[in-house]
C-alpha atoms as an extended CHARMM CRD file, in Angstrom:
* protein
*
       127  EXT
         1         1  UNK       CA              4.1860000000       30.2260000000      -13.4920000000  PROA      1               0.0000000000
         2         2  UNK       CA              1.1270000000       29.9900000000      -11.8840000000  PROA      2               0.0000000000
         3         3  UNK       CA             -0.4730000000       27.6470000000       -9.5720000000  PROA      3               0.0000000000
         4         4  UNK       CA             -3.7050000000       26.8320000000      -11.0260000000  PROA      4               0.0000000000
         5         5  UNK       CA             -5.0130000000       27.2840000000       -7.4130000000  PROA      5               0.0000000000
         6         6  UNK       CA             -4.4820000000       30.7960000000       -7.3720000000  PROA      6               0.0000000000
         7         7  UNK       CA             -6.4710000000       31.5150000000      -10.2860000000  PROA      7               0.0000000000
         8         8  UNK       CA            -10.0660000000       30.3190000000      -11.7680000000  PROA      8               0.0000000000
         9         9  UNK       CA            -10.5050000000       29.3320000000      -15.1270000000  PROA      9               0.0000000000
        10        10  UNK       CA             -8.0340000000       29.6800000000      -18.3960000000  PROA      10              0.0000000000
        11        11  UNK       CA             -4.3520000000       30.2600000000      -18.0040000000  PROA      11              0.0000000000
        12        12  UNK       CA             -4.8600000000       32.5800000000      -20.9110000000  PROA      12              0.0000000000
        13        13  UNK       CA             -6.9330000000       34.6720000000      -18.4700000000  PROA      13              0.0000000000
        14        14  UNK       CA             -3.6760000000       35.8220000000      -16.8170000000  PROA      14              0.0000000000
        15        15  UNK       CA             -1.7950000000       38.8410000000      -18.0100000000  PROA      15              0.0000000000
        16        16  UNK       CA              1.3290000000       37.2560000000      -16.7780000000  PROA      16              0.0000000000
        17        17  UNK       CA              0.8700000000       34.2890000000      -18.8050000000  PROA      17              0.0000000000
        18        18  UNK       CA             -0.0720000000       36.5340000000      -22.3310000000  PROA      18              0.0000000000
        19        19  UNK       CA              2.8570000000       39.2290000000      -21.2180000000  PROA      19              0.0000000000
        20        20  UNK       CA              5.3730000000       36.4000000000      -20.7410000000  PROA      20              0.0000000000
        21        21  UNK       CA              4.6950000000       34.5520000000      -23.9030000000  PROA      21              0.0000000000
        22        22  UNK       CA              4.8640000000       37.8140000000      -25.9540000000  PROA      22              0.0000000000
        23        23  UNK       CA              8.2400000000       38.9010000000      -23.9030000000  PROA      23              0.0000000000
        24        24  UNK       CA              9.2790000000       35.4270000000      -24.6150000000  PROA      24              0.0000000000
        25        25  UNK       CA              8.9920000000       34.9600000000      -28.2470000000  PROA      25              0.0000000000
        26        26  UNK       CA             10.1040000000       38.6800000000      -28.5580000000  PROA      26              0.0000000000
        27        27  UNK       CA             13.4070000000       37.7900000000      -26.6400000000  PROA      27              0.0000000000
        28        28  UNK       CA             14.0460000000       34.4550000000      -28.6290000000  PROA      28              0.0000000000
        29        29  UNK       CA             13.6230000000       36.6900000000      -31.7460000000  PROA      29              0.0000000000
        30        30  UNK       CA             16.0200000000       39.5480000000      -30.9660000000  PROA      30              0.0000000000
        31        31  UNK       CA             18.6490000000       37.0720000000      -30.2740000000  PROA      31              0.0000000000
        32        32  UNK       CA             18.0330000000       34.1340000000      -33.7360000000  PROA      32              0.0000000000
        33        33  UNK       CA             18.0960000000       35.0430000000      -37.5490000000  PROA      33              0.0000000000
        34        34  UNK       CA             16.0050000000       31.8550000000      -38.3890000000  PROA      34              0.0000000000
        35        35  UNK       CA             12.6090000000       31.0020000000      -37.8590000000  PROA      35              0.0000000000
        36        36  UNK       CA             11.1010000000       30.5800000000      -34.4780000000  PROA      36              0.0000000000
        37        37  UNK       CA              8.1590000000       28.1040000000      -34.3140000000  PROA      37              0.0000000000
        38        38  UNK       CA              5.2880000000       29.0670000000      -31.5960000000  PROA      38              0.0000000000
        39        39  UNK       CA              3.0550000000       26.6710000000      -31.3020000000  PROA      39              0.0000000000
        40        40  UNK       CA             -0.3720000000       27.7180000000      -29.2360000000  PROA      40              0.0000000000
        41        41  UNK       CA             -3.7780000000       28.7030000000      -30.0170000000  PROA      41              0.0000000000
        42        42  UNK       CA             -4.9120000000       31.7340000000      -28.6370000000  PROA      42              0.0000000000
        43        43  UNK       CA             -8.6770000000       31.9990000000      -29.9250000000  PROA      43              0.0000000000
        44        44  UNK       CA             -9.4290000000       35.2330000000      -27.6440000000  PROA      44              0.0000000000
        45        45  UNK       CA             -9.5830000000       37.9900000000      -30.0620000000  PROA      45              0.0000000000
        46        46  UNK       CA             -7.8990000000       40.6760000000      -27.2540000000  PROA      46              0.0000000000
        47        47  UNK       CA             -5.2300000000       38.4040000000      -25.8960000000  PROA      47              0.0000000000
        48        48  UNK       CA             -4.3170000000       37.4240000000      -29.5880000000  PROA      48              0.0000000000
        49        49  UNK       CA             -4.0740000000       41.1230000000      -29.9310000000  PROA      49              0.0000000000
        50        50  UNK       CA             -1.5970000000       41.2030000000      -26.4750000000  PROA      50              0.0000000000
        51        51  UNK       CA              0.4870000000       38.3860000000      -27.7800000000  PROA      51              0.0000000000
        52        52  UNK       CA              0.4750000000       38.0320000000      -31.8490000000  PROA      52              0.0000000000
        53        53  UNK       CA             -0.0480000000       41.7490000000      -32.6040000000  PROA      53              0.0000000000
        54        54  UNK       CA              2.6420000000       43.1480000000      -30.2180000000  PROA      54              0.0000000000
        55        55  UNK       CA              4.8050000000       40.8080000000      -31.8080000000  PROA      55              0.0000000000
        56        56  UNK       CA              4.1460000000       41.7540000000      -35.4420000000  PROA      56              0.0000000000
        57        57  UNK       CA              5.1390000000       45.6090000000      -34.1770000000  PROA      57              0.0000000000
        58        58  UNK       CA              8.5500000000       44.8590000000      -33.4260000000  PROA      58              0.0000000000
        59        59  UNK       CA              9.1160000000       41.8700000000      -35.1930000000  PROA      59              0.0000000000
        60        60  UNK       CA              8.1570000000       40.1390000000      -39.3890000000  PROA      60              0.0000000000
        61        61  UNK       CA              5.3360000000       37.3040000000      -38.1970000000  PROA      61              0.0000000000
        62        62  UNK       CA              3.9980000000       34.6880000000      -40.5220000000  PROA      62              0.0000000000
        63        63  UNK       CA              1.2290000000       33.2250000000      -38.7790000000  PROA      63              0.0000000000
        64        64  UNK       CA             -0.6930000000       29.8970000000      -39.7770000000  PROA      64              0.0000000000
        65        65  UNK       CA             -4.0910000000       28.7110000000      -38.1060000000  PROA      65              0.0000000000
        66        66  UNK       CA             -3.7760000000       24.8810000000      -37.7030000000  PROA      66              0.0000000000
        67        67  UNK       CA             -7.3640000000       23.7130000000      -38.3030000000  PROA      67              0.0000000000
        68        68  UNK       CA             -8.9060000000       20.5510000000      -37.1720000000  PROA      68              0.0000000000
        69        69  UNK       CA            -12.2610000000       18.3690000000      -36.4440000000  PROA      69              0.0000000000
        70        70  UNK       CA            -13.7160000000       18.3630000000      -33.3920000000  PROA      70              0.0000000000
        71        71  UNK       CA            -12.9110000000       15.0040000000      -33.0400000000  PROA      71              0.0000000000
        72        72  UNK       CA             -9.2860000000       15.3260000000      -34.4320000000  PROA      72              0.0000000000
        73        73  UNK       CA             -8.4910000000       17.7350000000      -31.6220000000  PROA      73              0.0000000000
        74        74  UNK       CA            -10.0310000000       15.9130000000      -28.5200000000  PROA      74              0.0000000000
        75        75  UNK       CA             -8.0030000000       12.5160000000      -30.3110000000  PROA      75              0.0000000000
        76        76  UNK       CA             -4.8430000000       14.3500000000      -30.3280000000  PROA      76              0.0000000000
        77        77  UNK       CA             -5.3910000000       15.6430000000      -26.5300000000  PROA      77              0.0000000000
        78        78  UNK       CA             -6.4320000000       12.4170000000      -25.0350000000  PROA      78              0.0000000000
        79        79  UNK       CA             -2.9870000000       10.3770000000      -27.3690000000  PROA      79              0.0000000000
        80        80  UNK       CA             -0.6150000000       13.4290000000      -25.2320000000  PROA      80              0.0000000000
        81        81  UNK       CA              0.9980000000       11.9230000000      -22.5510000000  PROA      81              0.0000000000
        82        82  UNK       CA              1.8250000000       15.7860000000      -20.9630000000  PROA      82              0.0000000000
        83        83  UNK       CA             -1.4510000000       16.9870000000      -20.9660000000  PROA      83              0.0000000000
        84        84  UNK       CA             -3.4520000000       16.1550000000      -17.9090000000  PROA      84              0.0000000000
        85        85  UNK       CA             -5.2170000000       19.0780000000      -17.6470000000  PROA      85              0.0000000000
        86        86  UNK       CA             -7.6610000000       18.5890000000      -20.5830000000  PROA      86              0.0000000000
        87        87  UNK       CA             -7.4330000000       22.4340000000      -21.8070000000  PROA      87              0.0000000000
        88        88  UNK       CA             -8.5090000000       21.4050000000      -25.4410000000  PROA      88              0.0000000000
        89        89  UNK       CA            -11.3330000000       19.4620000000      -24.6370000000  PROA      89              0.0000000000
        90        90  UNK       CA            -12.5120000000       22.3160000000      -22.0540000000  PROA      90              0.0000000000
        91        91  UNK       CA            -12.2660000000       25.2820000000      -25.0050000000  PROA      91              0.0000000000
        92        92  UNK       CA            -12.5540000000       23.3750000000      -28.3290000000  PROA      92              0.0000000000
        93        93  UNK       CA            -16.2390000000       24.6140000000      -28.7030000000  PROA      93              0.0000000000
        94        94  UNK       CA            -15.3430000000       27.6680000000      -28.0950000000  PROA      94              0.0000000000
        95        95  UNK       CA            -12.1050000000       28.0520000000      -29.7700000000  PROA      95              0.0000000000
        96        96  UNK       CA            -13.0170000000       26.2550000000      -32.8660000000  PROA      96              0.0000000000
        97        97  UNK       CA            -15.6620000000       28.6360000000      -34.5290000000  PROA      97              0.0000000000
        98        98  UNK       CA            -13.2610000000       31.2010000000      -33.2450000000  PROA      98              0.0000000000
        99        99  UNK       CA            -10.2490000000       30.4450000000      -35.0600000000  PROA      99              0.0000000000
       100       100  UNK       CA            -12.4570000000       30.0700000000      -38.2530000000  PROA      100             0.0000000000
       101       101  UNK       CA            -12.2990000000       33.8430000000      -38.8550000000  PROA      101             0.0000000000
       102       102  UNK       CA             -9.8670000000       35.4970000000      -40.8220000000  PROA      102             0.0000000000
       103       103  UNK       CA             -8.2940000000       37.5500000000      -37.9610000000  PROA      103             0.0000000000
       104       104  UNK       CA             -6.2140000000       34.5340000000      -37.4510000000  PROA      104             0.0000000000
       105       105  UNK       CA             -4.4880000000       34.2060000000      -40.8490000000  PROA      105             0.0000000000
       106       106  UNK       CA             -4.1860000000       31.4310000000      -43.0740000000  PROA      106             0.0000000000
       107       107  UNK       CA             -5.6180000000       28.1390000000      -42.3050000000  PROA      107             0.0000000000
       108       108  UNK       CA             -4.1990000000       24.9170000000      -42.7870000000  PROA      108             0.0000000000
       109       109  UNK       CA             -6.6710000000       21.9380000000      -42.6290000000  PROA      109             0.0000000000
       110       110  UNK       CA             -4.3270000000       19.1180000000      -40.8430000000  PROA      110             0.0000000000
       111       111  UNK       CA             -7.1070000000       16.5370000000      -40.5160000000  PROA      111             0.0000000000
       112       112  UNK       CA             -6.1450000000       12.9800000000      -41.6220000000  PROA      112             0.0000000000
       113       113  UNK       CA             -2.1470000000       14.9210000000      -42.1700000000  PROA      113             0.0000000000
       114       114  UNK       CA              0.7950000000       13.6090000000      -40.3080000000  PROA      114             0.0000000000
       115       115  UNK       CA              2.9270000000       16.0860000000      -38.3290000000  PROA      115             0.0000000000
       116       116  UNK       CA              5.8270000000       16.3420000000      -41.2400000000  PROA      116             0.0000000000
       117       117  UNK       CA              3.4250000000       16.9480000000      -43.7490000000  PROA      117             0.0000000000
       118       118  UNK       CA              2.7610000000       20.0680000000      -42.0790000000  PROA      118             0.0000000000
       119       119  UNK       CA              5.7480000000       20.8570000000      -41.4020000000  PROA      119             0.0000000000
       120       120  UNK       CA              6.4350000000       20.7870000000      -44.9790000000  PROA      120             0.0000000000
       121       121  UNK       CA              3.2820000000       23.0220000000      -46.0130000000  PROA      121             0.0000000000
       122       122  UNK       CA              4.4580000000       26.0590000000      -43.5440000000  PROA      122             0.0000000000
       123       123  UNK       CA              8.1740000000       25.5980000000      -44.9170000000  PROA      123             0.0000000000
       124       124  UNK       CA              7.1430000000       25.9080000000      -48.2680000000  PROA      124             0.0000000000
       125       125  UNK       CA              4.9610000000       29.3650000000      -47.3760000000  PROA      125             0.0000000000
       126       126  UNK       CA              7.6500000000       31.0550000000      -45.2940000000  PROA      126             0.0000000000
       127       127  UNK       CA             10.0970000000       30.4490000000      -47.9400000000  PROA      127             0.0000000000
């Protein structure tokens, strides 16, 4: 939405960016019965709060922490073809110890687990 010119640092930074996600997944809500996958990490504690909490006022949220190695993550960033802009490997030390803490639900280690196998673990909790 933004030009990265126009602003230093994180995307995340911008209150459009955390006010359009939440608007976003709020909208997509009001308008499906099933479940709607959202698939970020937000690792600030107050923009979680933004996004995530204003979400869980208005709408039922089950919320699952993807954990990973170090390693595992900066693999997975440098094998995307769409993401040039390295965010991962810029806030994985930062993110990572974040994440850890229990404000950000239940963890699932997906080291060494292939995408469906994942899949199936979150299926079989939201069930």
């Amino acid at each position: 939405l933004v030009p990265p010119s126009l602003y230093p640092g994180d995307f995340q930074d911008l209150a459009l960016w955390r006010a359009f996600t939440r608007d976003a997944v709020l909208d997509a809500a009001a308008g499906h019965r099933g479940a709607i996958v959202v698939p970020m990490t937000v690792a600030h504690p107050e923009y979680f709060d933004q996004i995530v909490g204003a979400i869980r006022e208005r709408v039922p949220v089950s919320h699952f922490t993807l954990m990973a190695s170090r390693e595992e993550i900066l693999r997975r960033e440098a094998a995307r073809p769409d993401d040039i802009g390295g965010w991962a490997a810029k806030t994985v030390d930062r993110a990572l110890p974040e994440l850890a803490s229990s404000r950000y639900a239940e963890h699932l280690d997906t080291d060494g687990h292939a995408v469906p196998d994942i899949v199936e673990q979150i299926r079989r909790r939201i069930e």
